[in-house]
C-alpha positions, 0 to 999 in steps of 0.5 A: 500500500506504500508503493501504491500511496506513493504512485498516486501522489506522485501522480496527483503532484504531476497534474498540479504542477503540469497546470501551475506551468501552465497557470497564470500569476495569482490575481487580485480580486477587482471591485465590481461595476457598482456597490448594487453588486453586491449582497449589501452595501452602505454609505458612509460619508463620500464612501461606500462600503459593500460585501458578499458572505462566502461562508466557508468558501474562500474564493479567489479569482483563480480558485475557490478553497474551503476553510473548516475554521474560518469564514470569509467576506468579499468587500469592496469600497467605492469612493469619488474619481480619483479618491484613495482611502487607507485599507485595514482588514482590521477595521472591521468586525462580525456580529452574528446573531445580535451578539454583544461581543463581536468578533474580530478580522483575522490575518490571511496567513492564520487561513492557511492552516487547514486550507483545503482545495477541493480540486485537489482532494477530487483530484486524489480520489480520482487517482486512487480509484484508477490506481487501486482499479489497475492494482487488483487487475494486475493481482498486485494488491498485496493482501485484503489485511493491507487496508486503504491507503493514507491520504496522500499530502499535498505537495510543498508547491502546490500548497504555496500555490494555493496560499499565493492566492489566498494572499493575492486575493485578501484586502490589501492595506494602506493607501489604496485608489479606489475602487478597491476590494479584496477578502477579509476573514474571521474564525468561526469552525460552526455551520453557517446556517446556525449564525441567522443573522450576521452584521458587518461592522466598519470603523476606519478612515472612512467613517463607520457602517453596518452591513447586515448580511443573510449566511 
């Protein structure tokens, strides 16, 4: 089962890196048309501030991961021709379900720990199976006590591929021109269907705002 775990990952690796070659550059998250876009926005002063709730999903313009720990928000500041506004991930905060105390942004980089890609994890069972498939052909299963095989691991490049992109598409800091967008995060391992109501709450350069979202 050792040769067998180690056929598929080096399998699996080929694909991803065949397509990193082939890949582009990480990208950012560019702001939509207008604020209308978006599930929710608000005004605050010349600005306006708007967001989309992705729950668990962290999607990026090259690909959509998944987080157990944390959920993610898409926000957005559009503002007058021409205007720059300094940007902070942590000027904002979470309120679910009316609760007093909110909860506060995280750093991109806390993501990574836990950080799945789907197409990876498809990817494995796909080879597995084939793999597995051709082994009991071929009569070199070596025994029925072997068990399945262990998940094969990522492999370095293709986890850094993935957290490149996570760190290209997360709100970018200081003095930005506007429009402007990017992901914000916060931890929260729970289903998002048991958080009801959510408000996301702003205080920063351009004033404050409350966005109230739907999980």
């Amino acid at each position: 089962m050792r040769t067998l775990t180690y056929r598929i990952t080096i399998a699996v690796a080929a694909l991803f890196a065949a397509a990193l070659c082939h890949g582009q550059t990480p990208q950012r998250i560019a702001a939509r048309a207008t604020p209308a876009d978006y599930q929710a926005h608000a005004q605050t002063g010349n600005f306006i501030i708007a967001a989309d709730f992705d729950g668990h999903s962290v999607s990026t313009p090259d690909a959509v991961f998944s987080s157990e720990e944390y959920v993610s928000f898409e926000v957005a500041f559009f503002g007058p021709a021409g205007s720059k506004l300094i940007l902070n991930p942590n000027d904002f905060k979470l309120r679910i379900k009316g609760k007093k105390a909110p909860l506060e942004a995280q750093p991109y980089a806390l993501v990574f720990h836990g950080l799945k890609d789907p197409e990876w994890e498809q990817t494995v069972v796909q080879e597995k199976k084939e793999a597995q498939s051709k082994t009991s052909i071929g009569g070199a299963g070596g025994g029925n006590n072997d068990g399945p095989p262990p998940q094969p691991k990522m492999p370095i490049g293709v986890e850094r591929r993935m957290e490149q992109r996570v760190e290209k598409a997360a709100l970018p800091e200081g003095d930005r021109p506007l429009p402007e967008a990017g992901l914000i995060f916060f931890q929260y391992r729970g289903k998002t269907s048991s958080m009801q109501t959510l408000e996301l709450v702003y205080t920063g350069a351009a004033g404050k705002a409350t966005l109230s979202l739907q999980p």
